[in-house]
N, C-alpha and C positions, 0 to 999 in steps of 0.2 A: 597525511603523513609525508608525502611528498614534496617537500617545500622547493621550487623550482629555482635554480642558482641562477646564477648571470652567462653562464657557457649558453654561447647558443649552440643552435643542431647546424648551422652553417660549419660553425667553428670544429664541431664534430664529423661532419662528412667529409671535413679536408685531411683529420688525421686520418680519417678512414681510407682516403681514396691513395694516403703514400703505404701504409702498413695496414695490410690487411692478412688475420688470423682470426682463428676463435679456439678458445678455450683456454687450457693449463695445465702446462707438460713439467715433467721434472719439479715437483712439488711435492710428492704423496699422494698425487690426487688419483684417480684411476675412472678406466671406462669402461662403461655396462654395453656390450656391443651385441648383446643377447635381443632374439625378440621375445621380451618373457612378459610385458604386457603389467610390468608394475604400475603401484599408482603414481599420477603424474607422469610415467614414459610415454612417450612418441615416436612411436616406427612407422615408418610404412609399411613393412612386409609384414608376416603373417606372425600374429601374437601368439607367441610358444615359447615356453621353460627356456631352450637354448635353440642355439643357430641351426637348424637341424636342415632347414629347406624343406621342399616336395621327396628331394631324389633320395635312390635307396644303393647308390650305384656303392659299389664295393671300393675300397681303396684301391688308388691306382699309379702307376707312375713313380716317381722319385719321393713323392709323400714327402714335401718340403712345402712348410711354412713361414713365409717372411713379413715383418712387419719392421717399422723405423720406433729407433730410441731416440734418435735426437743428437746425444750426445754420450760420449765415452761414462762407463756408469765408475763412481770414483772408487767402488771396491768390490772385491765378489764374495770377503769374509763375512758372513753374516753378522758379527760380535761388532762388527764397524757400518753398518747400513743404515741408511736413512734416509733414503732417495726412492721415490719409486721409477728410476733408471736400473738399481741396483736389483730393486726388490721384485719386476717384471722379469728377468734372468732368475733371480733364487727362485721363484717357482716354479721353476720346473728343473732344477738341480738338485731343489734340495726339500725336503720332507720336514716334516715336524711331528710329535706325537700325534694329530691330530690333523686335519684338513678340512675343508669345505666343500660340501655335497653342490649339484643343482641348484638347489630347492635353498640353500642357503642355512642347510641345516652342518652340524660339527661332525664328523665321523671319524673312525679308526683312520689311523695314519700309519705312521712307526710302530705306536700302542695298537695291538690287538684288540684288546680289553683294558680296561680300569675300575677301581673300584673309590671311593668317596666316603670318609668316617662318617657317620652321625651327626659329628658338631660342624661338617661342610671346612673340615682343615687340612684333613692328609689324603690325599690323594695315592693311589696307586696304582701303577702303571705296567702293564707285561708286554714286552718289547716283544715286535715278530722274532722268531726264530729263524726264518728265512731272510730276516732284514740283510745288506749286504750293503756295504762301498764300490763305487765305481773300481774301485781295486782290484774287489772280488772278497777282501777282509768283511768279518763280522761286525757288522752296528750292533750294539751293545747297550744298557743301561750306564756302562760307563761312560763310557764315549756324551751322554747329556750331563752327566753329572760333571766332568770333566767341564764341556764347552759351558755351562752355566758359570762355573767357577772362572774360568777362565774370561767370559765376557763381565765377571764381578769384581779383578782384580782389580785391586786400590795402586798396583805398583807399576801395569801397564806404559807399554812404552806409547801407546793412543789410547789413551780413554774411550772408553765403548759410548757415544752417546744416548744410546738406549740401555744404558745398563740398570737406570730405575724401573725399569720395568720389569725386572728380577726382583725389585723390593716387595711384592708380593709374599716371598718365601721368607721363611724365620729366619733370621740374623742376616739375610741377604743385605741388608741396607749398612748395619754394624760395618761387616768386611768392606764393603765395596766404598765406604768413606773412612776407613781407617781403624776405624776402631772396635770390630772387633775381630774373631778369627772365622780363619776360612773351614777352621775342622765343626765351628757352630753355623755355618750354612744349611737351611735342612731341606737339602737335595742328596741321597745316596742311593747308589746301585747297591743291595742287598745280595743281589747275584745278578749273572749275568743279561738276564732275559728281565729284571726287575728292580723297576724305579721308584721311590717311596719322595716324595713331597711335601714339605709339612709346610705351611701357610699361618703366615699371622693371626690373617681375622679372614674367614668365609669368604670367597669370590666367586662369584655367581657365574661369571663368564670365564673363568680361568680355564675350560675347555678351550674355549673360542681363543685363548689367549696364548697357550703353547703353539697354537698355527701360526705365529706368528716368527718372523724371520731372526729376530733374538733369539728365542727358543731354540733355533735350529741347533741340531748338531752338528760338530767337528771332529775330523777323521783325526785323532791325537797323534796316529804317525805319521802323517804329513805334515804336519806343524810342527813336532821334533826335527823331522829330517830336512825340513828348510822352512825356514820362519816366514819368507817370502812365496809360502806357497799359493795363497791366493793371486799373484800375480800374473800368472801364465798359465795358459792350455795348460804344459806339459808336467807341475808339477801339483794340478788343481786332483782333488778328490770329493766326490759328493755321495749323496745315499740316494737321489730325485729319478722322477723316470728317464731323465737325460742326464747325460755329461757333458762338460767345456769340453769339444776339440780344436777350437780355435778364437786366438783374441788378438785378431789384426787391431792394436790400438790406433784409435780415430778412426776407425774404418769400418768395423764387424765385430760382431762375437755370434759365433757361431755354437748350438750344443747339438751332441746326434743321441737316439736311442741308448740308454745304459742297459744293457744285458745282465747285467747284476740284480736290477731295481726288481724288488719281490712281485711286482705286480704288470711285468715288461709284454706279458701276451696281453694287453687289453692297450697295449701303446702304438698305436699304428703308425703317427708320424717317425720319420725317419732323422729328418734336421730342421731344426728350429732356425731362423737367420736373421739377427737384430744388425738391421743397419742403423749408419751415423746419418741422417740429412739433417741440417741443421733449420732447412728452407723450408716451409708448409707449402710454396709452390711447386717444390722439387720432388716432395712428398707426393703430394695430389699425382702430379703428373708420373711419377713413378708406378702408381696406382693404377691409374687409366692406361696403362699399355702394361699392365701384367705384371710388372716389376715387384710389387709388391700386394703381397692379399690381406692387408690391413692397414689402414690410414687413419690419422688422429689417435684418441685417448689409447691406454692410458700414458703413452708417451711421444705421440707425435703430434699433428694438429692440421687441422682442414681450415686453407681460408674463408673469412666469415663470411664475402661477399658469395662464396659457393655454396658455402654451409644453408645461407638465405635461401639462395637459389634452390636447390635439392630440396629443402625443406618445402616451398611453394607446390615444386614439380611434383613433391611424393615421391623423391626417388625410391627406389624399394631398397637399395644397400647402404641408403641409412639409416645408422639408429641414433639417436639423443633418447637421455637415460638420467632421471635424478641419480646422483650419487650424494653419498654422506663425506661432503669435500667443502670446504668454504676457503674463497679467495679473500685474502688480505693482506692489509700492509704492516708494517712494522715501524717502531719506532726505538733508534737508541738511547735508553734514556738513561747510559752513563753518562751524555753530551746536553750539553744546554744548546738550546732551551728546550728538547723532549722531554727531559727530566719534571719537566713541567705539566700538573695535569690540564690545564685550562687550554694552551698551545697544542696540545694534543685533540684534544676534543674540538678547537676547532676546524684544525685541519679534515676532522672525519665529519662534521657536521656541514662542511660547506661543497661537498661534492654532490652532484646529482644520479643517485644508483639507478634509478628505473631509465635514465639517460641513459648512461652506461651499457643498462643490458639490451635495451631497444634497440640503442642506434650505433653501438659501436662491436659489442660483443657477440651480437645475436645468434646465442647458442643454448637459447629455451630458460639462460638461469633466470633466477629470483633474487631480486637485491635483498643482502643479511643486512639486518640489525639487530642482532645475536650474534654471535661466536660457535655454538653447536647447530648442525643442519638438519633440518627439520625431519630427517631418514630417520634419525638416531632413536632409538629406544627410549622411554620413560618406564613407568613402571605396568602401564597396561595400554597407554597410547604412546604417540613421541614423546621425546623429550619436549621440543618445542610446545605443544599443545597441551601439556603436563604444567608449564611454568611461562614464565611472561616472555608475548612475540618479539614484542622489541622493547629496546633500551633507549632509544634516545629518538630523535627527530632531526632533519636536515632544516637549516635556518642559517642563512647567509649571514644577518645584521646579527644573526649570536654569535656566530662565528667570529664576526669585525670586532665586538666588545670584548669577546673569550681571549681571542688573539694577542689584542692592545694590553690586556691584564693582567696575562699571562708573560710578555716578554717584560713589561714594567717590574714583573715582580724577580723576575731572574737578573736586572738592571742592564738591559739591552734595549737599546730605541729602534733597534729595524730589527729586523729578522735575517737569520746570517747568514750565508752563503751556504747553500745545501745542495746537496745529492741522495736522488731518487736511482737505486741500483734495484736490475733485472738480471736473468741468465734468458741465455739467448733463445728466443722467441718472437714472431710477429704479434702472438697473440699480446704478449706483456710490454713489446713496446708499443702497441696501439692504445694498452688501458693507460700506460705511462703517459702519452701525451697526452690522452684527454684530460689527463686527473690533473697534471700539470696544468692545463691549459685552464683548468675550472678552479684552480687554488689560484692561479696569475689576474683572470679574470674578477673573482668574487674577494681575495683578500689581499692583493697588490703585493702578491711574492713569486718570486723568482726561484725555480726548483730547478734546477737541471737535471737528466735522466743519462745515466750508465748504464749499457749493456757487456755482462760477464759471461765470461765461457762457468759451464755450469759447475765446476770442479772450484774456481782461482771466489767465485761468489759465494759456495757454499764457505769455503774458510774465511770468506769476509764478515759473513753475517756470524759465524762460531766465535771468531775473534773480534767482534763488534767495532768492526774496523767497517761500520758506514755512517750514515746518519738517517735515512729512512730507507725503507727496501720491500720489497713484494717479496709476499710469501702464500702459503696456500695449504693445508692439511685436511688430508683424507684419513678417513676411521682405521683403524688396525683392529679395531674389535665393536662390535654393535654396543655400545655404553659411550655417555656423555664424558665420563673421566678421562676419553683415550683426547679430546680435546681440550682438558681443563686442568690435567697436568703436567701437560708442556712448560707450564709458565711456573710452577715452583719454584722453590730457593733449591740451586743445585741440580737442576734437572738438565738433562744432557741435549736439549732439546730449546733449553729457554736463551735464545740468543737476543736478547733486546735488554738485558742486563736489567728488570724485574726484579723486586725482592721486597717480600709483605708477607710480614709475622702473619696475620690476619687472613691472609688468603692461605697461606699453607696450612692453619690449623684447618679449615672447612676442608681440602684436599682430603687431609689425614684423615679427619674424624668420619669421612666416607668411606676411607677404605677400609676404614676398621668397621664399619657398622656393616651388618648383616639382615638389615631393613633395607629392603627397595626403595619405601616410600618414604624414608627416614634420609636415606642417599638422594634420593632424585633433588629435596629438600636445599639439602646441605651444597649439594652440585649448579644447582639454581644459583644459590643464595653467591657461590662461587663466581658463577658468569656475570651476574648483575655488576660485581667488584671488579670485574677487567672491563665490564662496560661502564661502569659510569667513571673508571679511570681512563676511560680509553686508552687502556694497555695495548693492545688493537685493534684496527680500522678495516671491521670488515665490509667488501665490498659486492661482494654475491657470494650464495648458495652454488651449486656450479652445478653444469651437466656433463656428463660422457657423451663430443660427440665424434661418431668413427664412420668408415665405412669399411664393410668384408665383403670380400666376392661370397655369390653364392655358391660358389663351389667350395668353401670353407664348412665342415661339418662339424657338430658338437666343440665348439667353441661354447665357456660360458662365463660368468661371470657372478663374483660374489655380488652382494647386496652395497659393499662399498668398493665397486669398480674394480676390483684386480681380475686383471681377464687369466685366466685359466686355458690354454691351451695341451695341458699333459695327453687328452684320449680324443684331441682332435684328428679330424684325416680329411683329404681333398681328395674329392670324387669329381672327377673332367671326366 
């Protein structure tokens, strides 16, 4: 399966030995820093649920945990997220009906209880009565009904990019493109403590799915009383076991203890502290002198030649961890000649992935030739092992003909002047040169490679203002769909300007079906069509890797990387 390119591993040691990083930050992607001993993980320390250690020492000291974002997160309104810069802060500010246990099981959150029709459509929801805002105001059933509506509006002054993900609920899709009304939304607070759901067609996971940072709720009078409330500490309101007390921009955000949050006795850290490093060197070393109790995923990153290193050693405060994330690239195919699928395919066919992760990236992944990660759910195994491994083969000389074909038929005799854009990372400019280096080598083109602050990139690729671009996505909910409807006609998420009658009907007729094995089918049949279009060019499977002091306790982590810090505490 491996067809070996023309890059050699010289030509790879030398990108390695200017830009050295591993992994991938600022993506979606996230890190399992847990020793909980899944299949496929690799820890050194002792295989257990969560970071628990030996000690039983009681919480001590200022009970401040710090780890690095990287970069300034571009929002802290939930109804505008899509970063997991963003989304590593919302957890622990902000609640949803529901949340994730340990064990990676769904549990009460906001909801107390709920109950579930018969035909798997309406859901019902009974809000805590103790729930509260950082305010000290009551959370409410209104208050979700409200921010649903509100992250659905068609009339918005920013389009919610995850606002299809509401299309789940009846008439939700109508409103949120125009046409129909917002009073046929079927999301309402019945009273106060009670939320009624009505759903299209049966969703199996839509537990798993209000945890999710869409879902969150919105404090409605702080967003009356200054529409730029997400902006600042001082006019921020949440419902999470923390609150924003500070958002030195490019520098910190800081959240402390909320005394409001219904569940605040079992919260023992006192201040959470997201620094900015933008340097995986500066990181690390921040690390090793205490500066920080958490280094790499899910938003900072360990250089690789260390990562190797530690890895050898056994260090015990690492972990590498499959996550449900795959790294890839992107192609604009409003721009010729992407628009083309033969130039597409062989750009993705003439790279060397097992190269890649061996010698450049060496942080445990698995090179993709699928698009869904092989974590992911099927109907009683993976998704992956439910439906076919891979889609294509790497083959140079297909590449050379695919290529020639391909521009001949867009009426272009070379290939044209292009840019490969990243946000700032060692790790992504290290895969940028090699990938570079192995398209220059095996099909005699010329790519130049752009590095974006994470903020000025992400509105490049919205606005399809590049021409190829690294990207990467991590699971929002255990189901193949949370990766296969990114790419819809209309979806808030599909930046490569995509659009196939054909591929959104298989999307649809998923969501509507109430068969697993009927859906896994249809979601299969789905990936096969961005692969053998080479919609994108995935390039690995990805791991979580981080390091935590052991004096970090009950830290955990879901099943797709989001680390959990809410009922941590550091015992020195």
């Amino acid at each position: 399966m491996y067809k070996k390119t023309g890059m050699t591993l010289a030509a790879l040691m030398v990108a390695g030995s200017v830009l050295a990083a591993c992994g991938n930050s600022n993506n979606g992607n996230a890190v399992n820093s847990s020793n909980n001993g899944s299949a496929g993980s690799e820890n050194a320390a002792n295989n257990t649920a969560t970071n628990t250690g030996g000690e039983t020492t009681a919480p001590s000291g200022d009970q401040v945990f710090r780890m690095n974002i990287t970069s300034e997160p571009p929002t802290l309104d939930p109804a505008l997220m899509q970063d997991n810069v963003s989304g590593t802060i919302a957890n622990g500010i902000f609640e949803g009906l529901t949340k994730t246990d340990k064990t990676g099981e769904t549990v009460p959150g906001m909801a107390e209880s709920w109950t579930v029709s018969e035909d798997g459509k309406t859901y019902t929801f009974k809000i805590r009565k103790d729930s509260k805002w950082s305010t000290g105001n009551p959370v409410t059933a209104h208050d979700f009904e409200y921010s649903w509506k509100r992250t659905l509006d068609p009339k918005a002054t920013t389009p919610a990019p995850y606002a299809y993900q509401l299309h789940y609920i009846e008439g939700a899709k109508e409103y949120n493109t125009g046409k129909g009304s917002i009073d046929k939304v079927g999301v309402k607070a019945l009273d106060d403590s009670t939320l009624e759901v009505k759903l299209k067609s049966p969703t199996t996971y839509f537990l798993s799915l209000v945890n999710f940072y869409t879902y969150y709720p919105i404090d409605k009078v702080a967003v009356e009383k200054d529409p730029k409330w997400a902006a600042e500490a001082a006019s921020f309101s949440s419902n999470g076991p923390f609150k924003l007390s500070a958002w030195q921009h490019g520098s910190k955000v800081e959240i402390v203890k909320n005394e409001n949050y219904y569940g605040n006795a079992d919260v023992k850290l006192n201040k959470v502290e997201f620094v900015m490093m933008k340097d995986s060197g500066t990181e690390l070393n921040s690390y090793n002198v205490s500066k920080l109790d958490w280094a790499g995923k899910p938003t900072g990153t360990i250089p690789a030649p260390q990562v190797d290193k530690f890895r050898k050693d056994k260090f015990a405060e690492l972990q590498v961890e499959n996550t449900a994330s795959t790294y890839y690239y992107i192609f604009n195919q409003s721009k010729k000649p992407f628009n083309n699928i033969k130039v597409r395919k062989a750009l993705s066919i003439s790279i060397d992935r097992k190269l890649l992760v061996d010698k450049v990236v060496l942080g445990g992944q698995t090179p993709a030739f699928g698009f869904v990660p092989p974590t992911i759910k099927g109907q009683e195994k993976s998704f992956r092992e439910e439906t076919q491994q891979t889609y294509f083969e790497e083959n140079v000389e297909e590449a050379k003909k695919l290529l020639a074909e391909g521009l001949k038929e867009e009426g272009m005799s070379a290939f044209p002047a292009t840019t490969l854009i990243y946000n700032t990372s060692d790790s992504h400019a290290k895969i940028a040169t090699a990938v570079t280096e192995m398209w220059k080598t095996n099909l005699g083109i010329d790519v130049k490679t752009e590095v974006q602050e994470w903020k000025v990139y992400l509105q490049n690729r919205t606005s399809l203002n590049y021409d190829i671009a690294r990207s990467g996505w991590g699971a929002d909910y255990n189901d193949a769909m949370t990766f296969l409807d990114l790419y819809i006609t209309g979806s808030g998420n599909n930046d490569l300007g995509y659009k196939n009658p054909a591929y959104d009907k298989l999307i649809h007729d998923a969501y509507a079906s109430a068969d697993q094995a009927a859906r896994v089918k249809l979601l299969a049949q789905a990936e096969k069509m961005l692969m053998d279009e080479a919609v994108v060019m995935p390039v690995y499977y990805d791991t979580a890797v981080s390091l935590v002091k052991p004096y970090v306790k009950d830290t955990f982590v879901t099943y797709n990387g989001n680390i959990d810090y809410n009922y941590a505490y550091i015992a020195k």
